[in-house]
N, C-alpha and C positions, 0 to 999 in steps of 0.2 A: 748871554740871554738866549738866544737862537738851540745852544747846547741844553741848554734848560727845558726847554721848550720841548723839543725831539725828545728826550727822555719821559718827558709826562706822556706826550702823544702815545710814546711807546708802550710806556705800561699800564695806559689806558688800552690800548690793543690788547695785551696781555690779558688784562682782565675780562676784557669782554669774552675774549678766545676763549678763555678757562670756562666761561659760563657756560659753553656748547661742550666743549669736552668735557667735563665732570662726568656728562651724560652720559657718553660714551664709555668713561669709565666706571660707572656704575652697573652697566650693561654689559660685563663679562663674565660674570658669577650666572651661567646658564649649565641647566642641569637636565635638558628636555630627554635628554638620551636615557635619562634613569626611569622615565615614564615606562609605567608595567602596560606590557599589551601581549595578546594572546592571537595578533592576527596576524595570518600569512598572507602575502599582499602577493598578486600574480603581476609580474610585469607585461605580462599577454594579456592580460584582461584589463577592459576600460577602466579608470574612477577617474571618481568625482571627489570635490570637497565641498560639503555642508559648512558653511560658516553661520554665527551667531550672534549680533550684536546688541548692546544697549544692557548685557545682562550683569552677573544674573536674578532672576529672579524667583522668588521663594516659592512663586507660586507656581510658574509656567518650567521651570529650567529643569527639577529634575523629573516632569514628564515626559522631557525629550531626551534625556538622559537614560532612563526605562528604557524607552523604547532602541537607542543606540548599543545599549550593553544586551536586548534581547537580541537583539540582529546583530551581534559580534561587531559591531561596525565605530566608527571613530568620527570628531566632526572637530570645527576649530570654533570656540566663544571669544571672539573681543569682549575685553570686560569693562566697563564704567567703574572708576576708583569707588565714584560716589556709593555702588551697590554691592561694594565685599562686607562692608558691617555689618554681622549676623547671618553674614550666607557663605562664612569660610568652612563650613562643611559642603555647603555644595562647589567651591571649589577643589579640595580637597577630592571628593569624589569625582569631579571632571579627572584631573593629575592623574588617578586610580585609574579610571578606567579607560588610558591609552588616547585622551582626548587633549589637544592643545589649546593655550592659552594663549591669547593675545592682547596688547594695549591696547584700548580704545579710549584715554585719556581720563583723565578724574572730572570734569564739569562735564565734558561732550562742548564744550566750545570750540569756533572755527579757530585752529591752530594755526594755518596761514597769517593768520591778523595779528599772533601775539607777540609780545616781546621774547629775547632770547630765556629772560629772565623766570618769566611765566610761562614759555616752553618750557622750559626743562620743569618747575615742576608742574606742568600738568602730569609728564611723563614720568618724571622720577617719584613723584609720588605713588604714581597708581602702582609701577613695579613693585613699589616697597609695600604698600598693602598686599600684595596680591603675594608677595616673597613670606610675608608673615605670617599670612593663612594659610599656606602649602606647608610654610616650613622648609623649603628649598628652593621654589622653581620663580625663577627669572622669566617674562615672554622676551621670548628671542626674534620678534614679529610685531608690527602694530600695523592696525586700522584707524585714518584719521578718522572723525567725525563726519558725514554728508560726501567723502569721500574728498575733500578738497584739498588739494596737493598745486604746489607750483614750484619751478627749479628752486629758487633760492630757500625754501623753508622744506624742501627734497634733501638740500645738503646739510642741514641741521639737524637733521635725522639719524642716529645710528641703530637704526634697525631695519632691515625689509620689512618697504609699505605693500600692503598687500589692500586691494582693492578687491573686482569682482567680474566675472565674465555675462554671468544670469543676474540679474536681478528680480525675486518675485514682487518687490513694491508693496510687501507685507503688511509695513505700517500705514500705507493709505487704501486698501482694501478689505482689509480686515476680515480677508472672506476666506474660510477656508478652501472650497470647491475652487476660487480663482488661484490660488498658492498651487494648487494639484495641480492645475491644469498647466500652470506658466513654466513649472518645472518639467512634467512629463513630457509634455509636448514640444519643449526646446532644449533639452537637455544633452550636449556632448560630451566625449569623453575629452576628458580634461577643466570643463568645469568648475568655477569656483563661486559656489551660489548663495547669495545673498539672502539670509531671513534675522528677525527678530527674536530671541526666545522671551520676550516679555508680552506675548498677544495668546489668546486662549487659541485663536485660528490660526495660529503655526504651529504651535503644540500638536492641534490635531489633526494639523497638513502631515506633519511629521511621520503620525500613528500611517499615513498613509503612502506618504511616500517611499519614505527608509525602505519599506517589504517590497515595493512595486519597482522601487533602482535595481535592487539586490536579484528580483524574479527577471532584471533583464540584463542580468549579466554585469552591473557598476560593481564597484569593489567604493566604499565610503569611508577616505581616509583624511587623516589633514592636510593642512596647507603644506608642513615644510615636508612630508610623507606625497603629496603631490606631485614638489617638484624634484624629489629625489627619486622617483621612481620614473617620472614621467623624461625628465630631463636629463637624472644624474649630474645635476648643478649645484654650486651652492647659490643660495639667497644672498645678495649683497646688500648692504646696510647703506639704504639715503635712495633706491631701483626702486620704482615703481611695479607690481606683478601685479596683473589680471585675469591670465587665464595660464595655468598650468601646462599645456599643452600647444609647447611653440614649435614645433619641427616639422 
């Protein structure tokens, strides 16, 4: 009986185990290196990373997009599963034009709270939209939701969480003049700065800022282009990152 018993236990373990790693194993098919980019990045010169959450959006995403390809410049989107139906050309075009992708879950629900079960697909799902609409690319990176992370649902994770060092507070001010200001005025090198691409006033924070980093010498690249240059690290999978520039 006792024997009985330890073998169900066991392959109750088993099972559950499998539910975390599938995830992992789904998350090796990354392809970010094939991304086409046309920038020479100074290891002497500051940057920054633009990141972009909640998107994308059909209306707001490839205005900031314009403006990143006019300025030779790169930024990283978290993406919402919920919002690649009908906007896998503007991902597509993100992949194009040297700009990274990142999970930022299919509902945007607090992933801390969820089961192993409904972790993985929040996660595996959005990958696999967002692999279908590229046509290749895997995010090799994810952004929870509200930024909520804790150890135990950190080791559930196989991919570097990336978080943020700025935050403009985008979606509760909705101002563009205060998005200007929050960036220029507090912005260092190694930064990884927090905005929305679904608000008309980051759109046209964007038009504003992107030209005014670049006239002070940033270089505006992504997240895993941050820490490769900044650190010459790799990203570890289930590590918390905030700010690119730990040395």
């Amino acid at each position: 009986m006792k024997n009985k018993i330890l073998i169900c236990f066991m392959s109750l373990m088993l099972i559950l185990s499998a539910n975390v790693q599938i995830y992992a194993q789904e998350n090796t098919n990354i392809n970010e290196s094939e991304i086409n980019t046309n920038r020479n990045i100074d290891l002497n010169k500051p940057m920054v990373a633009l990141t972009f959450d909640d998107g994308p959006s059909e209306q707001y995403t490839p205005a900031i997009l314009d403006v990143l390809e006019k300025n030779n410049s790169a930024a990283t989107f978290f993406i919402l599963g919920t919002e690649i139906e009908n906007n896998e050309d503007i991902l597509v075009r993100m992949v194009e034009g040297g700009n990274q992708i990142g999970n930022h879950s299919y509902n945007h629900k607090n992933l801390t709270t969820l089961s192993n079960k409904d972790l993985n697909e929040e996660m595996s799902l959005t990958d696999k939209k967002i692999n279908e609409a590229t046509k290749y690319y895997t995010p090799s990176i994810m952004r929870p939701p509200f930024g909520f992370v804790n150890n135990e649902f950190n080791k559930k994770i196989y991919k570097p969480i990336v978080l943020w060092s700025l935050d403009t507070k985008d979606w509760e001010n909705r101002d563009t003049e205060i998005i200007v200001n929050k960036i220029l005025d507090n912005v260092k090198d190694g930064d990884i700065i927090l905005m929305h691409d679904i608000y008309d006033s980051t759109a046209k924070a964007v038009e504003i800022v992107v030209p005014e980093l670049i006239n002070r010498g940033y270089q505006l690249v992504t997240v895993s282009e941050l820490y490769e240059y900044k650190n010459t690290t790799t990203l570890f999978n289930g590590k918390v990152y905030n700010k690119g520039l730990t040395k």
